[in-house]
C-alpha positions as CSV (number, residue, x, y, z in Angstrom):
1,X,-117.7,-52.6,-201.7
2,X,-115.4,-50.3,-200.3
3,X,-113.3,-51.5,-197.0
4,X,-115.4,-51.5,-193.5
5,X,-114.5,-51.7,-190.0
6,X,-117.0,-53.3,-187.9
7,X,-116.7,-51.1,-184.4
8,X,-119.4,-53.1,-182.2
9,X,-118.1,-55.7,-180.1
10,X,-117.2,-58.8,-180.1
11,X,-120.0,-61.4,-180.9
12,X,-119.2,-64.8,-181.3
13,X,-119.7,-66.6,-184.6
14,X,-121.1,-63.5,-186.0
15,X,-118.6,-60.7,-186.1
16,X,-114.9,-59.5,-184.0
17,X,-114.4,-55.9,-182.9
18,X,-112.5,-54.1,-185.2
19,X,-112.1,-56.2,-187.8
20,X,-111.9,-54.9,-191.6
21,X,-114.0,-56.4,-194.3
22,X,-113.8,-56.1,-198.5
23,X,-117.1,-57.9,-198.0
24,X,-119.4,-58.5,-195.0
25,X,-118.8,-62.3,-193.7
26,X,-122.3,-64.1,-194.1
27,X,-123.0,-64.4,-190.5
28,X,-122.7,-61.1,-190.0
29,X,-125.0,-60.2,-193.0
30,X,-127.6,-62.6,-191.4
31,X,-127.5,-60.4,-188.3
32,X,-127.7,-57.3,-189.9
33,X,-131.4,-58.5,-191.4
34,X,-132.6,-60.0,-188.4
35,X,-131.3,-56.9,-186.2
36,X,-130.3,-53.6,-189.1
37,X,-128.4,-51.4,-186.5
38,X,-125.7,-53.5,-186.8
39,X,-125.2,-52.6,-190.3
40,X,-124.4,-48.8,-188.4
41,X,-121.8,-50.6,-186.7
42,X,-120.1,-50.9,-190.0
43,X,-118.0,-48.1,-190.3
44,X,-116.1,-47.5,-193.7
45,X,-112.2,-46.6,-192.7
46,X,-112.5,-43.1,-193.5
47,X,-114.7,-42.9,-190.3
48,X,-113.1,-45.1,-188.3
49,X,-111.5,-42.8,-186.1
50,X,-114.6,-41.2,-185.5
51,X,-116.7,-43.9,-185.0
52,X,-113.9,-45.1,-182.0
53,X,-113.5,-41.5,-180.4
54,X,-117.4,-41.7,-179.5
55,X,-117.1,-45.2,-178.1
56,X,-113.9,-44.2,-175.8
57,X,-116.1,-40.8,-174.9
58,X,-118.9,-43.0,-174.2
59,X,-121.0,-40.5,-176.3
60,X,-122.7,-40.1,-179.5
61,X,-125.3,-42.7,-181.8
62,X,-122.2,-45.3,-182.8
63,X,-121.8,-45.6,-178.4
64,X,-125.7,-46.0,-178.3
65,X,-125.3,-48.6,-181.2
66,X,-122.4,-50.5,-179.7
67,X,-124.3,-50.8,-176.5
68,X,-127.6,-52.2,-177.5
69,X,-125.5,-54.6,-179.7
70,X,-123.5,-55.7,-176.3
71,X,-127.0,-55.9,-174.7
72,X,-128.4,-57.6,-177.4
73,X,-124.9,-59.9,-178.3
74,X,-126.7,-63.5,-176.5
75,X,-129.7,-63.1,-178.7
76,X,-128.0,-61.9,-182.2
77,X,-125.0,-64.8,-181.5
78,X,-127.8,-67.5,-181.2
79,X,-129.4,-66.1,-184.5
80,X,-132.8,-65.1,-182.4
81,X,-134.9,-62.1,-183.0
């Protein structure tokens, strides 16, 4: 697997803002089935400057992404769907 960034936000236990990955942590990969927009949230580096420019311009489908995770962050860090 090539290297990803996760760009969402912080969600404790599953996943930290930011962070680069070889491979997806388990925790994380459980989220992504339960809720699969996170998986967009996983950026590969090439796209990472991209992917942070719409989050700082509060615009585009990453922003929409990292905002129903941050809505969604209570439910997806108890493991709930």
């Amino acid at each position: 697997m090539k290297k990803t960034v996760y760009v969402g936000p912080t969600i404790i236990g599953v996943a930290t803002r930011n962070t680069t990955y070889e491979e997806l942590p388990k925790p994380l990969k459980a989220a992504i089935r339960q809720f699969p927009y996170l998986g967009n949230l996983c950026v590969p580096v090439s796209g990472l400057a991209a992917a942070l420019a719409q989050i700082n311009r509060k615009q585009g489908s990453i922003y929409n992404l990292y905002n129903q995770a941050l809505a969604d962050s209570a439910i997806i860090q108890k493991g709930e769907n």
